[in-house]
N, C-alpha and C positions, 0 to 999 in steps of 0.2 A: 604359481600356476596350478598346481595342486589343489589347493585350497579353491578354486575357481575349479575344476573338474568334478570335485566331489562337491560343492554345490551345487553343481549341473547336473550329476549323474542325482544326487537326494531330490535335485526339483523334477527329472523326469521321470524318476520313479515316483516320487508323490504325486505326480499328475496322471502318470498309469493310474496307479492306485488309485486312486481317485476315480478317474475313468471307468477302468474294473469294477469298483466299488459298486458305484449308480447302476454300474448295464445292470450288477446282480441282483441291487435292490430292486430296481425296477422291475425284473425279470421276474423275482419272488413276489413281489407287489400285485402283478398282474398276473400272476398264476395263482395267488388267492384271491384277486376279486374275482379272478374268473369261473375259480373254483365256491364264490359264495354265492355268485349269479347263477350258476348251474345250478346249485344246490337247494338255493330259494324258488325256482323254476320249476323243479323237483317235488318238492315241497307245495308249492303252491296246486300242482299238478294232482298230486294224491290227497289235496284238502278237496280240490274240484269232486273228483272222482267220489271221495264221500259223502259229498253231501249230495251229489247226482241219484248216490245209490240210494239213501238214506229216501230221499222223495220218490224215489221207486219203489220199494217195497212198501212206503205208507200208502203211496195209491194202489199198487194191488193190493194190499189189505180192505182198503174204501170201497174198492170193487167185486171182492169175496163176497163183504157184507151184505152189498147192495144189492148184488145178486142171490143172497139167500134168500133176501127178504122177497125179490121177487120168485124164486121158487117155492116159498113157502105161500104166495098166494097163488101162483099157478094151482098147485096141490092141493088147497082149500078149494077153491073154483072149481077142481076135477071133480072132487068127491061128493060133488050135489047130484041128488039123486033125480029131482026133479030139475030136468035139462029145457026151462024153458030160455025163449030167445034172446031176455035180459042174461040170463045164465051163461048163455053159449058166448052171448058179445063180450061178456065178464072176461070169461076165458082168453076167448083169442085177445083181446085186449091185455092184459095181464103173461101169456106167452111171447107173444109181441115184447112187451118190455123187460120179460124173463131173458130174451133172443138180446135185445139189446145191452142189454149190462152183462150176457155171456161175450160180445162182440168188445164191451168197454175194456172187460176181464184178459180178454186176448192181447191187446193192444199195452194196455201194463205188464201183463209178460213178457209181451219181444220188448220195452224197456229194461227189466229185469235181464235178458238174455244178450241186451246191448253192454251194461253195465258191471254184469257180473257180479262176482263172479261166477266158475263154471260150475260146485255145488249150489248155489242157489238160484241159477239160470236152469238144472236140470227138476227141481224142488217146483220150481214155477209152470215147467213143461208138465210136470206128474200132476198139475196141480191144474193147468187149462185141460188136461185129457179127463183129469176125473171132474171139474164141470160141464165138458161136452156129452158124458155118459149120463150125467145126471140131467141136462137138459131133454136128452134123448128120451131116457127116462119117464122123467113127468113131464113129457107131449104125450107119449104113449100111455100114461095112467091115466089121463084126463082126456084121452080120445071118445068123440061118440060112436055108440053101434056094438059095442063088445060086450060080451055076456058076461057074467058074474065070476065064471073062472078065470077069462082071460083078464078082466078086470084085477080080479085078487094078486095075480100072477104081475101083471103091470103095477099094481102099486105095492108089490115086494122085491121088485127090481128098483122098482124110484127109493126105495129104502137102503135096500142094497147101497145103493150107487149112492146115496146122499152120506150115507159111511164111509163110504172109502174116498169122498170127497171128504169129511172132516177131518179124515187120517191125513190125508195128504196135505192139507190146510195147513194141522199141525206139525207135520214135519219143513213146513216153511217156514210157520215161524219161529220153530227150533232152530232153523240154521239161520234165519235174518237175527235169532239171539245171538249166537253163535260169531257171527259176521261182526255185526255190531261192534262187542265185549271184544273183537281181536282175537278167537280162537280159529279162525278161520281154517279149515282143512287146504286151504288153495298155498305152496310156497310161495306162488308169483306176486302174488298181492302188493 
């Protein structure tokens, strides 16, 4: 009869055992898929996020450009000295689209300031202020009616301000280097 109890007590403790066994494995089993599902979620989360950024900063770059190019013909167009009415249409025509790629320039910023992060969301904010001072700018250097002082005066402010837009350009795209390369000033990243 012995012999019969300690088979009985070895079969239900190898059937605990057993029992126990599985809950644990199982237990571990599903705390690492759950912990590789997180983690790939994670992961896939902050690949999202870069390449979000990465096409935001290319388009504000697209729209820097675009708008140089059209303040650089606002500013040709101002400086005619003979203001006939192909001249003037020139202009407003050319402000007009000057105003429009300032408007494109805006709208890739709040991108930028969606995305982050928060040095190169404020790099972009420094950087729509100092295109707004220069559109301001060269409207007022290329306005009709104003004498040759106040003229001179207006297109050394549009100079001015065309500078401290290039400064600020460049410190954007010191920090989208910056961003980029993984030096990022932000812990949160």
């Amino acid at each position: 009869m012995d012999e019969a109890r300690a088979a009985l007590y070895a079969a239900i403790i190898g059937f605990t055992a057993a029992i126990v066994g599985a809950a644990v494995g199982g237990w571990a089993s599903w705390r690492a898929a759950r912990h590789q599902v997180i983690g790939g979620a994670e992961n896939e989360h902050r690949h999202w996020v870069r390449q979000e950024r990465r096409a935001a900063y290319g388009h504000l770059i697209r729209c820097v450009h675009a708008f140089d190019e059209s303040v650089r013909e606002v500013d040709e167009t101002g400086r005619e000295i003979d203001r006939s009415p192909d001249v003037d249409g020139h202009f407003i025509q050319a402000a007009g689209k000057m105003t429009n790629h300032f408007a494109a320039l805006c709208a890739a910023c709040d991108e930028i300031y969606i995305f982050g992060p928060i040095p190169l969301a404020e790099a972009a904010i420094d950087l729509r202020k100092a295109c707004g001072t220069l559109v301001q700018a060269s409207l007022n250097a290329g306005r009709l009616g104003i004498d040759s002082q106040e003229l001179a005066q207006a297109q050394e402010d549009s100079r001015a301000a065309s500078s401290i837009q290039s400064e600020k350009f460049g410190d954007f795209l010191s920090a989208c280097h910056s961003e980029l390369l993984g030096r990022s000033v932000d812990p949160t990243r």
